[in-house]
VEXKOLKE-682777 format. One line per field, with one value per residue (C-alpha): residue number from 1; x, y, z. Coordinates in nm, 2 decimals, always signed. Example, Ala and Ser with C-alpha at 12.3 -4.5 7.8 and 13.67 -1.06 7.14 Angstrom:
2
i	(1 / 2)
c1	(+1.23 / +1.37)
c2	(-0.45 / -0.11)
c3	(+0.78 / +0.71)
***
This chain:
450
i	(1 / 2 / 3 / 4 / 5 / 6 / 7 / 8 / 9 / 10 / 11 / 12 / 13 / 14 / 15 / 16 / 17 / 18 / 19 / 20 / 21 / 22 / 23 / 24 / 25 / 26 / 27 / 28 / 29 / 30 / 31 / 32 / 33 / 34 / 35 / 36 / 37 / 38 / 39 / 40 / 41 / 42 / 43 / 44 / 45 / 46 / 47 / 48 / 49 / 50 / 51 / 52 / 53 / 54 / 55 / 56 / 57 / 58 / 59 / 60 / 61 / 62 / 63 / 64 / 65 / 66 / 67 / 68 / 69 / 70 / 71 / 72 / 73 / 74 / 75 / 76 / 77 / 78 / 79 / 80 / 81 / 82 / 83 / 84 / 85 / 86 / 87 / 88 / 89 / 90 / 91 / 92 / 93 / 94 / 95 / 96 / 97 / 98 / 99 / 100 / 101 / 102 / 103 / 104 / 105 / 106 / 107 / 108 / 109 / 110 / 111 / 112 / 113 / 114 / 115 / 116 / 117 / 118 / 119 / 120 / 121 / 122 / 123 / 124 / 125 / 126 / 127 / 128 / 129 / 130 / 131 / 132 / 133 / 134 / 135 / 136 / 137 / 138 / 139 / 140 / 141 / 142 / 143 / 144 / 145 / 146 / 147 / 148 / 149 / 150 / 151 / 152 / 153 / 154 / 155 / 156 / 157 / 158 / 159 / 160 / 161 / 162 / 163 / 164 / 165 / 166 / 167 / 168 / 169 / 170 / 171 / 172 / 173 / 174 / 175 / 176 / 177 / 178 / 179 / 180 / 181 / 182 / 183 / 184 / 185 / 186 / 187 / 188 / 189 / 190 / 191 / 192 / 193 / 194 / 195 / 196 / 197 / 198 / 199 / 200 / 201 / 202 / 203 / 204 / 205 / 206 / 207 / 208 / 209 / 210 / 211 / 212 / 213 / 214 / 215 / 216 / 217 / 218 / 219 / 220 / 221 / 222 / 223 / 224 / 225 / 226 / 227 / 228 / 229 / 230 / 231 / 232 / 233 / 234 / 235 / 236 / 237 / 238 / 239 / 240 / 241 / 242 / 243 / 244 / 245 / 246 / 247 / 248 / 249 / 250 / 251 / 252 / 253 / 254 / 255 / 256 / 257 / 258 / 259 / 260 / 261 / 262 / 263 / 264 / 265 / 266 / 267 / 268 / 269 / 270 / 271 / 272 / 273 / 274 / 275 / 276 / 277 / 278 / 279 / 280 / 281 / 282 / 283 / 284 / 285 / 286 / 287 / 288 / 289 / 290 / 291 / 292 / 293 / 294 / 295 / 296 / 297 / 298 / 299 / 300 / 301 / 302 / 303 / 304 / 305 / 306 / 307 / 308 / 309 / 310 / 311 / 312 / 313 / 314 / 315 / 316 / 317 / 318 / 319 / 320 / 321 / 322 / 323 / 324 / 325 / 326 / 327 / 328 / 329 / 330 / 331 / 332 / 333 / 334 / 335 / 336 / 337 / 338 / 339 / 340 / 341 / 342 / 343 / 344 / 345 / 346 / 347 / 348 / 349 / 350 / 351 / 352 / 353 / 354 / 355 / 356 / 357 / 358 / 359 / 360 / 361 / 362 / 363 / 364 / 365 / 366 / 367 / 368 / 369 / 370 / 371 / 372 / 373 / 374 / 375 / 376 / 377 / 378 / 379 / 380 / 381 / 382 / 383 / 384 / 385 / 386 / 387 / 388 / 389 / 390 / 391 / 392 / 393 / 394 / 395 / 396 / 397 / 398 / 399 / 400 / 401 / 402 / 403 / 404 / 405 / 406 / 407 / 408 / 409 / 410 / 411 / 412 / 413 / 414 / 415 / 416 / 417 / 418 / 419 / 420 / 421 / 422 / 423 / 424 / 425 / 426 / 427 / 428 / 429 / 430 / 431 / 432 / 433 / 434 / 435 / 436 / 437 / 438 / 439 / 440 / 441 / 442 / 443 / 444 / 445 / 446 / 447 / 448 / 449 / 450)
c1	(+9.19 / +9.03 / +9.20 / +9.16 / +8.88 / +8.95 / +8.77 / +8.64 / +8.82 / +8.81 / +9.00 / +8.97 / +9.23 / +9.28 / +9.15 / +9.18 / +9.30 / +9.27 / +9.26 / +9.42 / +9.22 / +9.22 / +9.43 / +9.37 / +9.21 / +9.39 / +9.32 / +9.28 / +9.41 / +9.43 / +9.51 / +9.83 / +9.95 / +9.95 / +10.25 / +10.25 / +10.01 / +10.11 / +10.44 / +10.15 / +9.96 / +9.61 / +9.29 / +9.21 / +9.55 / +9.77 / +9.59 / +9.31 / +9.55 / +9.68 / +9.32 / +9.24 / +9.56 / +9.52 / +9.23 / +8.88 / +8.87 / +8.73 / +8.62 / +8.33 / +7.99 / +7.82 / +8.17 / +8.31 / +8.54 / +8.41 / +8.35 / +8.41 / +8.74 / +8.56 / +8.53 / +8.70 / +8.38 / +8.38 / +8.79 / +8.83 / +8.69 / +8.91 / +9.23 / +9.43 / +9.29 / +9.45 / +9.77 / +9.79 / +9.69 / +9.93 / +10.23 / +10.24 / +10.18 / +9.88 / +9.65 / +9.72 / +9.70 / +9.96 / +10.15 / +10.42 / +10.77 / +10.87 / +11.23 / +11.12 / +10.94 / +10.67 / +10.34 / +10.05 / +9.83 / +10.03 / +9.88 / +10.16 / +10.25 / +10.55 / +10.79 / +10.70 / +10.30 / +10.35 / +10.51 / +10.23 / +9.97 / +10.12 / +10.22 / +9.85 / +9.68 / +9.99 / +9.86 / +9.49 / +9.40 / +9.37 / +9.06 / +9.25 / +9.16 / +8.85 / +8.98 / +9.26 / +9.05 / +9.10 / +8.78 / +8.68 / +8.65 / +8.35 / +8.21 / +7.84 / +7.88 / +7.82 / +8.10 / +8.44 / +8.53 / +8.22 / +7.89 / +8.01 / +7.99 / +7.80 / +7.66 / +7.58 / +7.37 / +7.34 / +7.02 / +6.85 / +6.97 / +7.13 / +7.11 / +7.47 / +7.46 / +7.57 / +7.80 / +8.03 / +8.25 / +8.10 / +8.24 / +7.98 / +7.97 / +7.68 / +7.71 / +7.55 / +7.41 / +7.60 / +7.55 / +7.68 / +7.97 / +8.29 / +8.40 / +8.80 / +8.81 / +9.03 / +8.86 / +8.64 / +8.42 / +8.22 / +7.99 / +7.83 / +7.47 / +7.55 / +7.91 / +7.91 / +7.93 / +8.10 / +8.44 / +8.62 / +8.51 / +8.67 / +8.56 / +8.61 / +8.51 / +8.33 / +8.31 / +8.19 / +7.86 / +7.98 / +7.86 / +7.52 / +7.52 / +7.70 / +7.39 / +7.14 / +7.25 / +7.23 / +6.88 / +7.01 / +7.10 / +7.47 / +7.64 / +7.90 / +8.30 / +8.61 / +8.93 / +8.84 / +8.51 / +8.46 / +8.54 / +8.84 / +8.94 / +9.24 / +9.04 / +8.99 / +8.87 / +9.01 / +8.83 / +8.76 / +8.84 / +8.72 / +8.97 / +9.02 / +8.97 / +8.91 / +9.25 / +9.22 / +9.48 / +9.74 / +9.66 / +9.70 / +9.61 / +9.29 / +9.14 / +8.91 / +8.52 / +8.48 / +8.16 / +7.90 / +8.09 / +7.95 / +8.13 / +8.12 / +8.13 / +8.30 / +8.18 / +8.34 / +8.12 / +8.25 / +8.09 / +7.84 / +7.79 / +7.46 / +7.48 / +7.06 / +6.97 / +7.14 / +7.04 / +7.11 / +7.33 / +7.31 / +7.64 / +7.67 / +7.98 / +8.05 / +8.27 / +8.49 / +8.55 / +8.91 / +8.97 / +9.06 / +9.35 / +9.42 / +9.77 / +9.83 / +9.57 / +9.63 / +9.69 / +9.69 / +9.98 / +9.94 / +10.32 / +10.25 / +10.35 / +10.05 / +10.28 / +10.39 / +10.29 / +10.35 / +10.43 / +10.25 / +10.38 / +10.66 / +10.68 / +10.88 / +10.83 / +10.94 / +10.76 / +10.89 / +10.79 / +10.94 / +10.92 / +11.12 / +11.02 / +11.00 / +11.22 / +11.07 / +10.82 / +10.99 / +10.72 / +10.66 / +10.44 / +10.22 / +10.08 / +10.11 / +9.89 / +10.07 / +9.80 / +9.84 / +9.59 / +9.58 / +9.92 / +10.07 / +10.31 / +10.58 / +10.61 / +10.86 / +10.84 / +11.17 / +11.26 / +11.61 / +11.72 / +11.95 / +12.23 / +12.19 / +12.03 / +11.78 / +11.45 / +11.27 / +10.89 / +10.70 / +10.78 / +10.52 / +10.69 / +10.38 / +10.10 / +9.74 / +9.48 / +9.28 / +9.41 / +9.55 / +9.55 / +9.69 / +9.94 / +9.98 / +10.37 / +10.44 / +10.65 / +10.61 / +10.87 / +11.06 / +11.11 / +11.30 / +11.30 / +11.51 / +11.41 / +11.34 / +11.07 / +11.08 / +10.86 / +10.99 / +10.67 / +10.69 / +10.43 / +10.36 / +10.13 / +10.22 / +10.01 / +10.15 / +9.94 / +9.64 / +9.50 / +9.58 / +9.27 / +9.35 / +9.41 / +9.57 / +9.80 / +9.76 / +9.95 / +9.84 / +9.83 / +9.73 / +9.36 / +9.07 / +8.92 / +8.97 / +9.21 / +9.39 / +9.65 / +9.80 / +10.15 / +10.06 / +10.14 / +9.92 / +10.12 / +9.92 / +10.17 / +10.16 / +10.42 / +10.62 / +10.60 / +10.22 / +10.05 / +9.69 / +9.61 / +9.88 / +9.73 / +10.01 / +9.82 / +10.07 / +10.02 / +9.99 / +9.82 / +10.08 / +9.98 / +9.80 / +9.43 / +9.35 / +9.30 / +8.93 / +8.78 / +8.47)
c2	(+8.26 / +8.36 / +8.57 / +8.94 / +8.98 / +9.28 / +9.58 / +9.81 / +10.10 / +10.29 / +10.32 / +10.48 / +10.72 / +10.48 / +10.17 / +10.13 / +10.41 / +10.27 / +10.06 / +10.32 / +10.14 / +9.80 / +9.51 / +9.15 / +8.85 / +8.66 / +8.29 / +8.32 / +8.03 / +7.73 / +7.37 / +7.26 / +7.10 / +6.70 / +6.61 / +6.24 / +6.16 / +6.13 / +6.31 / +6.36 / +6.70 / +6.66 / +6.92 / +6.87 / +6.85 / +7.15 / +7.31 / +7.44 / +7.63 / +7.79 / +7.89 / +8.01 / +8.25 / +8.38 / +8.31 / +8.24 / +8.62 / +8.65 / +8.27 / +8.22 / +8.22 / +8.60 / +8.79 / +8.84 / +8.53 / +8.34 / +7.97 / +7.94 / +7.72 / +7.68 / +7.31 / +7.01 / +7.00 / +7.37 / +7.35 / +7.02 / +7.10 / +7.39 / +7.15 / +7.23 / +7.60 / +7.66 / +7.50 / +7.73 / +8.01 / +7.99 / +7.85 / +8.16 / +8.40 / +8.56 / +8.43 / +8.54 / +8.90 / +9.11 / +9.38 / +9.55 / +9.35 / +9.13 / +9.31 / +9.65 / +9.75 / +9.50 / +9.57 / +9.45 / +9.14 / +9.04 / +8.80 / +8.63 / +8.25 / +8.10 / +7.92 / +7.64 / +7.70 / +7.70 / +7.40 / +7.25 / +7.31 / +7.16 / +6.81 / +6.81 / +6.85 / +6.58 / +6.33 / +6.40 / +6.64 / +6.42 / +6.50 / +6.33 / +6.33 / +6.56 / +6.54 / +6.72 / +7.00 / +7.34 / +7.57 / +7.70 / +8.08 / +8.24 / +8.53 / +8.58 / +8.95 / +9.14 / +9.45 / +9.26 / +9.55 / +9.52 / +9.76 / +10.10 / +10.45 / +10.56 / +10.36 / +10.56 / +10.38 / +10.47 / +10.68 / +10.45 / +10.12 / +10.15 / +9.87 / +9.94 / +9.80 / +9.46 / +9.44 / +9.71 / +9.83 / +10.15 / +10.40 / +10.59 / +10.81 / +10.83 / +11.15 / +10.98 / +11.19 / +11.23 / +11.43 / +11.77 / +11.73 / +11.69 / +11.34 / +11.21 / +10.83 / +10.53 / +10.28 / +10.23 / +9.95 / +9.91 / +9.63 / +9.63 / +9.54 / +9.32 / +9.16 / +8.99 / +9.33 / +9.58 / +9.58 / +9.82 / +10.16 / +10.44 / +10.73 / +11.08 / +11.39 / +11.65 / +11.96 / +12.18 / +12.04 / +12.00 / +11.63 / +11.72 / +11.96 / +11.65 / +11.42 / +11.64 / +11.73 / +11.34 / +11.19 / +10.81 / +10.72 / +10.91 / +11.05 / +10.91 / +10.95 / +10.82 / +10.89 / +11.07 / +11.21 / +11.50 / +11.75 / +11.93 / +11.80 / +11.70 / +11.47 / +11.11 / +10.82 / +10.53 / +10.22 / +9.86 / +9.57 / +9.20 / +9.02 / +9.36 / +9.38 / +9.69 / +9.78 / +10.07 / +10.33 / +10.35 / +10.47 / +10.88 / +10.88 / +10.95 / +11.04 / +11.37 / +11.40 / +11.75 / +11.91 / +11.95 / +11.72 / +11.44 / +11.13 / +11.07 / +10.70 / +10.57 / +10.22 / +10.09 / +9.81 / +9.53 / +9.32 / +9.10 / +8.73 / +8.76 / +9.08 / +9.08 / +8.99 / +9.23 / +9.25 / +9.65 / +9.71 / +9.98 / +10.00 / +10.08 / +10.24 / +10.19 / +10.45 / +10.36 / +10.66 / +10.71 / +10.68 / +11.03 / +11.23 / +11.22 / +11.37 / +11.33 / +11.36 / +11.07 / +11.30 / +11.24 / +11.32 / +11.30 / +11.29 / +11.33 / +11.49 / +11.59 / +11.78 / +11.47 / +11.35 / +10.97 / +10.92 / +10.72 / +10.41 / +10.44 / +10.08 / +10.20 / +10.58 / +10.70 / +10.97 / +11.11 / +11.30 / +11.41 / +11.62 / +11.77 / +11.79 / +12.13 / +12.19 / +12.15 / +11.88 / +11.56 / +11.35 / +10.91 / +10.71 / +10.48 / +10.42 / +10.43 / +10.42 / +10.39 / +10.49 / +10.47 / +10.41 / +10.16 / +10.22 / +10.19 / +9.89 / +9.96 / +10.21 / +10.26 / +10.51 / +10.56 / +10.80 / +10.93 / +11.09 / +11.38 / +11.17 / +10.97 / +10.66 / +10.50 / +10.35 / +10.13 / +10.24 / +10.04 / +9.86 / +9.71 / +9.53 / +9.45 / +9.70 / +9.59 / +9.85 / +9.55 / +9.51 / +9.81 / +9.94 / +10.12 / +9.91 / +10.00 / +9.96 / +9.73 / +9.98 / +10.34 / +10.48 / +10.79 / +11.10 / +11.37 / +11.73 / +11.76 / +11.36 / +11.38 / +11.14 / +11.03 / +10.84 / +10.67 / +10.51 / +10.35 / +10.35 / +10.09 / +10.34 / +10.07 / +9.83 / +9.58 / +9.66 / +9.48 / +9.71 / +10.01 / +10.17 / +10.37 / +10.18 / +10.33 / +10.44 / +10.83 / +11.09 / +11.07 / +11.33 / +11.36 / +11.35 / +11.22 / +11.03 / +10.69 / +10.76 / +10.97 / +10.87 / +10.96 / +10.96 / +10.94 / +10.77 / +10.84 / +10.91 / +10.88 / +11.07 / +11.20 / +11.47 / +11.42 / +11.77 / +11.75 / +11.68 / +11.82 / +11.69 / +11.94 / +12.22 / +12.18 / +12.11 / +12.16 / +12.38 / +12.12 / +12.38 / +12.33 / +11.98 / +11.98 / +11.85 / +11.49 / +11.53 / +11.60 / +11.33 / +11.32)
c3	(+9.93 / +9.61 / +9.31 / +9.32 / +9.17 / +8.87 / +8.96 / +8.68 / +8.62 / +8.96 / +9.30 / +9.66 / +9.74 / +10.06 / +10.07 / +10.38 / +10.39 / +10.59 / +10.83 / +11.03 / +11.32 / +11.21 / +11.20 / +11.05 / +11.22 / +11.44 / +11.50 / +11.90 / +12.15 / +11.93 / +12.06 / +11.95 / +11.68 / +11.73 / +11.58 / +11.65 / +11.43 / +11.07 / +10.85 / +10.62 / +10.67 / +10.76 / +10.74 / +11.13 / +11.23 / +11.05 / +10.77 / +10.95 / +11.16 / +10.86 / +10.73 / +11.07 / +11.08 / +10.76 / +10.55 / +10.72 / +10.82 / +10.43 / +10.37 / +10.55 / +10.49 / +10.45 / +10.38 / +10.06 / +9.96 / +9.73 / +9.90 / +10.26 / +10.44 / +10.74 / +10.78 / +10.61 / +10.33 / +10.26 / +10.15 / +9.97 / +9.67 / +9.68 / +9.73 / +9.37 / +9.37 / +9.75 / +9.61 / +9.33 / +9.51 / +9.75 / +9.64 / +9.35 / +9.71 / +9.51 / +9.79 / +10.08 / +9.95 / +10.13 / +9.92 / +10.15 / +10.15 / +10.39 / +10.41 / +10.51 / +10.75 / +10.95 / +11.05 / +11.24 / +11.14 / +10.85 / +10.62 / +10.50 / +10.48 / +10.54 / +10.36 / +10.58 / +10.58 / +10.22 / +10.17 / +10.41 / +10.22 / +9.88 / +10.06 / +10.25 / +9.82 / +9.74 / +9.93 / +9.78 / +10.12 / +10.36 / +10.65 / +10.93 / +11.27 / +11.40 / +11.73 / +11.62 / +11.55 / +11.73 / +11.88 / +11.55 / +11.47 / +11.57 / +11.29 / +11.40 / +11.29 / +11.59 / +11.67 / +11.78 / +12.04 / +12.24 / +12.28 / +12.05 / +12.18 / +11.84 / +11.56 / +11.24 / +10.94 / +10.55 / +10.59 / +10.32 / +10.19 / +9.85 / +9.52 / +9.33 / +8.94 / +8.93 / +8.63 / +8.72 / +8.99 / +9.18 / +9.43 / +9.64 / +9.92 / +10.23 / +10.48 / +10.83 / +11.05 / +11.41 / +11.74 / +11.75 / +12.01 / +11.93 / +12.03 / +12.05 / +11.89 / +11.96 / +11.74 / +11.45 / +11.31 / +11.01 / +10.96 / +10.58 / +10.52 / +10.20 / +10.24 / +9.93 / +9.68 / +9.98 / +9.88 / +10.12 / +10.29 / +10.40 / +10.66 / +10.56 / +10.81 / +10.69 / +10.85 / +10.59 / +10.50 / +10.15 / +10.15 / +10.17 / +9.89 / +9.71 / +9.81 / +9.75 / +9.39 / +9.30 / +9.27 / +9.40 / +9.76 / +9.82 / +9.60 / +9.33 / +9.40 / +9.34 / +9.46 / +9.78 / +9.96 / +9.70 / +9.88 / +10.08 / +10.40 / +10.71 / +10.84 / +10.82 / +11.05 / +10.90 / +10.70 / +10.66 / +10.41 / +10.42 / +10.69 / +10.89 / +11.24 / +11.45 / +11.69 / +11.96 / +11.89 / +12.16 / +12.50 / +12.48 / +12.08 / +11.93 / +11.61 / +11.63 / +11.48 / +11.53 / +11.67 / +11.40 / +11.12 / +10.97 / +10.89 / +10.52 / +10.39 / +10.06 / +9.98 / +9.69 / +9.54 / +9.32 / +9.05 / +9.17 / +9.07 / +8.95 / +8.79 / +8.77 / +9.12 / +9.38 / +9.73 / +9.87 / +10.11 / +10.45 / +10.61 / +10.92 / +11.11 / +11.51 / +11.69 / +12.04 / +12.25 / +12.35 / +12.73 / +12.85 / +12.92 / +12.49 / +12.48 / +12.08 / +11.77 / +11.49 / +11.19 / +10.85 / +10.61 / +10.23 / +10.09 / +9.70 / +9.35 / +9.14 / +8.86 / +8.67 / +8.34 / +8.27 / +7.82 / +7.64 / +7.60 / +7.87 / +8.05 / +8.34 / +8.42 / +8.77 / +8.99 / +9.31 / +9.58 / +9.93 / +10.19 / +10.50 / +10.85 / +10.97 / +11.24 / +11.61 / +11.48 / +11.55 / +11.51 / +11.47 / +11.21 / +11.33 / +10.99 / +10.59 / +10.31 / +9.98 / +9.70 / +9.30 / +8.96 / +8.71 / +8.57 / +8.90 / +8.98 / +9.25 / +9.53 / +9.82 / +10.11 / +10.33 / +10.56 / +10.52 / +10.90 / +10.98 / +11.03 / +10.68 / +10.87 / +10.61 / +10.70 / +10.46 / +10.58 / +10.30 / +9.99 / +9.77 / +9.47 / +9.27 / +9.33 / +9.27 / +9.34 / +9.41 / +9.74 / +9.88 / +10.28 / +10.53 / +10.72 / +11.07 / +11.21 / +11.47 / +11.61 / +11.52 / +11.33 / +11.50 / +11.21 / +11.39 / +11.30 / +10.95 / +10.85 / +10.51 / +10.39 / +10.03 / +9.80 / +9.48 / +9.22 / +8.88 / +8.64 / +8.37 / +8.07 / +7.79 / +7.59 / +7.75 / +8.06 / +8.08 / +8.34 / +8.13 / +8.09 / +7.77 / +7.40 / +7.25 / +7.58 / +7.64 / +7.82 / +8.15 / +8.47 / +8.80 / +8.85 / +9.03 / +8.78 / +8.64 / +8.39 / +8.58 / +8.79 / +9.16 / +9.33 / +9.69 / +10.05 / +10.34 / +10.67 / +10.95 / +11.29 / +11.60 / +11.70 / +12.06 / +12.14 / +12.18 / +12.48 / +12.45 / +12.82 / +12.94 / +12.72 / +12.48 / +12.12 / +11.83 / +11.53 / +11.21 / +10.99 / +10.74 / +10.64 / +10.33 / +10.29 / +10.14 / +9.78 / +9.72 / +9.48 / +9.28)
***
């Protein structure tokens, strides 16, 4: 549990966007509680548990947390900072609200967890028992889903500039056939500077162009891939865990496309000694007969234009679902700027029922993601889907990246901002197994980047 760490002035157009195919770490069997013991909250007995649910995933050693809670040493020195941390909810960090719609491998603590934690600091955090200890977590960085179909590298290991936030993109090299995929796994080279990644597809070859024009490793982009495209495989963020779409769904990697990689790098410690980094990205074959393709929906307004100085400007966005295309969302990706701070998503059906599909209060492009539903969430033909973000472009935004504040529009860079939610849905009337694909053509492309 560490404070989100301030990125320089950029953003992914997903962070995770997506974690399409992930979910977080979950602690495994753990031996019970021993509740005989002591009233007083112990490291071995309860708040290990608690670490192992929701926090070694990023604290241990090689990943990108900043000290490791591993073992009784690694957290004590930690013991006020956890307190803090936790009892302000900063740490954990999970955005979407806890009264609208739930999703998979939610990092959030209790009430209860919570309070456990402050009375185990209280009483000056207290070792107890190391026979209460459960099997610890194992992270010897090896792929979590087994032996991978495909495993595609960074053609060349790449140093990023320490003192400053960088997004960059690597096209891999892949076989020529087209492939249908049920999982994806990305294990980075240099954990301590790889912030999150994304997969983009690229069927066009554009990517290359994009490489070849920059003299470094990759190419630089922010906001998307850089170039036009539907397609998208997911990504990864420190504490996610790869989940197999359901049986039937799959992502596809089109014959002759290459998967395009955007690494977002953050500030280093030692901004003069960097170690590179060569990501590499491990693909799970879906078990045939697929009967539905994963697809991605951007929902979005790029016409808006936020005032200078307005503390609380609203942009919406909406669309209908055309009739025969009752679909369900198995997945959302809310996505903003600098000057973002709240965003909802609901889905308003043709009888007026309301569903809540993602609320995040207090948006932090630090620690953005695409949240999988526990359940997927039905939109029949006619739902109308509808998007609601507010946008802080006043001096009294310390992430504001303009000073004076400046009119500002959609765009891919920076300064720019964005009004946009990721959808990631399958439609019921498709069954490709059966020879019955449905015609999505009308979906617009993922905004490109640069």
């Amino acid at each position: 549990m560490r404070p989100g760490r301030a990125a320089s002035a950029t953003l992914t157009t997903l962070v995770l966007a997506l974690l399409a195919l992930s979910g977080a770490a979950t602690a495994g069997r753990l031996r019970p509680v021993n509740r005989s013991v002591s009233a007083t909250p112990t490291f071995s007995n309860e708040v290990v548990r608690i670490f192992q649910a929701n926090c070694q995933s990023c604290h241990h050693p090689g990943d990108i947390a900043p000290f490791s809670l591993m073992t009784y040493e690694d957290a004590r020195p930690w013991a006020a900072m956890i307190r803090l941390m936790t009892s302000t909810r900063q740490m954990p960090p999970w955005k979407p609200a806890a009264d609208c719609s739930r999703f998979e491998g939610e990092r959030r603590l209790t009430d209860l967890q919570i309070a456990t934690l402050a009375r185990w600091v209280d009483a000056g955090a207290p070792e107890g028992d190391p026979n209460d200890l459960p099997p610890p977590l194992v992270f010897d960085g090896g792929w979590a889903l087994g032996t991978p179909d495909l495993v595609a590298a960074m053609p060349t290991a790449y140093t990023p500039p320490g003192d400053h936030d960088m997004y960059r993109c690597f096209p891999l090299e892949l076989n020529a056939e087209r492939r249908w995929i049920s999982a994806m796994d990305v294990r980075p080279g240099n954990r301590q500077i790889v912030h999150h990644v994304i997969a983009f597809v690229d069927t066009s070859g554009a990517s290359l162009s994009l490489d070849a024009a920059d003299p470094e490793p990759g190419y630089r982009c922010f906001g998307g891939p850089g170039f036009i495209t539907t397609e998208m495989l997911g990504g990864w963020a420190p504490g996610a865990r790869p989940a197999p779409l359901p049986a039937g769904v799959a992502l596809e990697l089109p014959a002759n496309s290459r998967i395009v990689l955007q690494v977002h790098y953050h500030v280093h410690d030692d901004a003069h000694h960097v170690d590179p980094d060569r990501t590499e990205v491990a693909l799970y074959d879906a078990e045939p007969p697929v009967q539905k393709k994963l697809r991605v929906l951007p929902l979005l307004n790029h016409t808006f234009t936020i005032p200078a100085g307005a503390s609380d400007y609203e942009v919406t966005a909406s669309f209908t679902v055309p009739p025969f295309y009752s679909a369900h969302a198995h997945a959302i990706a809310p996505h903003m700027h600098l000057l973002g701070r709240s965003m909802k998503v609901e889905a308003v059906a043709p009888t007026g029922a309301t569903t809540c599909m993602v609320r995040i209060d207090d948006w932090d492009f630090n620690w953005q993601g695409m949240y999988v539903y526990t359940d997927p969430v039905p939109l029949p033909q006619f739902t109308t889907v509808r998007l609601s973000a507010r946008y802080d472009n006043s001096s009294a935004n310390p992430r504001n990246p303009n000073d004076p504040p400046k009119p500002v529009s959609w765009g891919e860079e920076t300064t720019d901002e964005m009004c946009l939610a990721f959808i990631g849905v399958t439609f019921d009337a498709e069954n490709l197994a059966a020879g019955e694909p449905v015609d999505a053509s009308w979906i617009p492309p993922i905004p490109a980047g640069r």
